[in-house]
C-alpha positions, 0 to 999 in steps of 0.5 A: 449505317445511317448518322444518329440524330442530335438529342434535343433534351437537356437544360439550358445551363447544360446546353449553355454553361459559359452563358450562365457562368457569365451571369452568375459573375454579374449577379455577384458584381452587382449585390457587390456593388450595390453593397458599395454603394450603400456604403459610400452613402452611408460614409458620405452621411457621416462625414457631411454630419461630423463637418457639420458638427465642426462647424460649431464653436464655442464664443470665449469671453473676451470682455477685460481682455486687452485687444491682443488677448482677444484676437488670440483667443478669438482665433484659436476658435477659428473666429474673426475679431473685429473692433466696432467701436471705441469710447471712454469708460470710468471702470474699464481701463484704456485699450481692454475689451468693455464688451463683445457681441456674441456673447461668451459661451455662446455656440456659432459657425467656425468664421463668424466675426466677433465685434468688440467695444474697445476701452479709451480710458477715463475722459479727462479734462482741463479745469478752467480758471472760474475766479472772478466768474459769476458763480451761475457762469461757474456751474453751468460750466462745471456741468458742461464738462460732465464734472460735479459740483460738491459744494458752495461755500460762501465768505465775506468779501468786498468782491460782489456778491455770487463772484467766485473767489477761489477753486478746488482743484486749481485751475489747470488742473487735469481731472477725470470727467467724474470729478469733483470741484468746490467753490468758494464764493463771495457774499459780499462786504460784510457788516463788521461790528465794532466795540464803540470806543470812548471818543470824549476829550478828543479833537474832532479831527484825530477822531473823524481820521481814526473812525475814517481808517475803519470805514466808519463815518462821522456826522455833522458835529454838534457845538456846545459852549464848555468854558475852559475846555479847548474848541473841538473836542468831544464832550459827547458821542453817539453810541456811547463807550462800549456800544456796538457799532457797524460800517452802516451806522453814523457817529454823532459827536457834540464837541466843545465850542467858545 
């Protein structure tokens, strides 16, 4: 009996069955994997987007803030602070924050530095002795101090004329730069007015001594015979009793004669 001959019909999966077991493996890993890897694209989109997003901060107003506080509130926001620079200020008081850049509320990168201006106070200075002082000497001082010069007042004064005779504040004093100061300034000797009083019957001497005490001076006296009447004395005079008379006028006097 003779062998029978192999079939030659058939599908390849029949033929085949382990191969194509294999490959369905395959095709499953790779839908499996691409899925995957769509996935870790997808997630690594989201965490590179909420890492940007938390970058951001938001800039806290430090202004008034003692340097301290500043800091604080500076790294709660994960922000460096910085001082730029100091200087005085009149409203501000020393060692709180005058100002800031960026500005509060502002929205910057977590890291950023905030740069502020910190407060030295009000500039103070020592008042200078002006007495005796020219008083255009006086103000050129008072404005190089940054001071201001509220008022001029003027008063009589056998001190020359334009000297600065008294000060407010005193000397030595310790004012904010702002301050005020007032100046009392002579105007000179001034002409007093007196009442001319009654000089007749008088000795010409007692009368030259006593108008001497007053600043007031007497004339080359006039002779006049007056029988009965004691030599020098005053018959007559120049303003009469009762007249004004001031420093710059000149008595003049007729007195009795022999």
């Amino acid at each position: 009996m003779s062998e029978a001959a192999p079939q030659s019909g058939g599908s390849l999966e029949t033929r085949h069955p382990g191969l194509f077991r294999f490959g369905r493996i395959c095709v499953k890993a790779g839908v499996y994997l691409g899925v995957a890897g769509i996935g870790c694209a997808l997630g690594v989109f989201v965490v590179i987007r909420l890492s940007f997003h938390n970058t951001k901060v938001t800039v806290p107003k430090v202004v008034g803030m003692t340097l301290e506080q500043a800091r604080f509130q500076a790294e709660r926001r994960h922000l460096a602070l910085q001082v730029q620079s100091r200087r005085y200020d009149l409203s501000i008081p020393k060692g709180k924050i005058i100002q800031q850049d960026p500005q509060g509320a502002m929205t910057v990168r977590r890291g950023q530095t905030l740069l502020v201006v910190v407060s030295k106070g009000v500039e103070s200075t020592k008042l200078p002795e002006w007495r005796n002082v020219r008083l255009d000497q006086a103000q050129i001082s008072v404005k190089q101090l940054g001071l201001t010069l509220a008022s001029v007042s003027y008063i009589s004064s056998p001190e020359q004329t334009q000297t600065v005779l008294a000060q407010t504040p005193p000397a030595g004093t310790i004012v904010p730069k702002d301050a005020q100061v007032s100046l009392l300034v002579s105007s000179g000797r001034s002409d007093a007015v007196f009442v001319m009083p009654d000089l007749r019957g008088r000795l010409l001497q007692n009368v030259r001594l006593m108008m001497r005490r007053y600043g007031i001076q007497v004339g080359a006296a006039r002779s006049r015979p007056s029988p009965g009447t004691p030599t020098g004395t005053v018959l007559s005079q120049t303003p009469l009793p009762g007249y004004p008379l001031s420093r710059s006028q000149i008595v003049q006097l007729v007195v009795s004669s022999q």
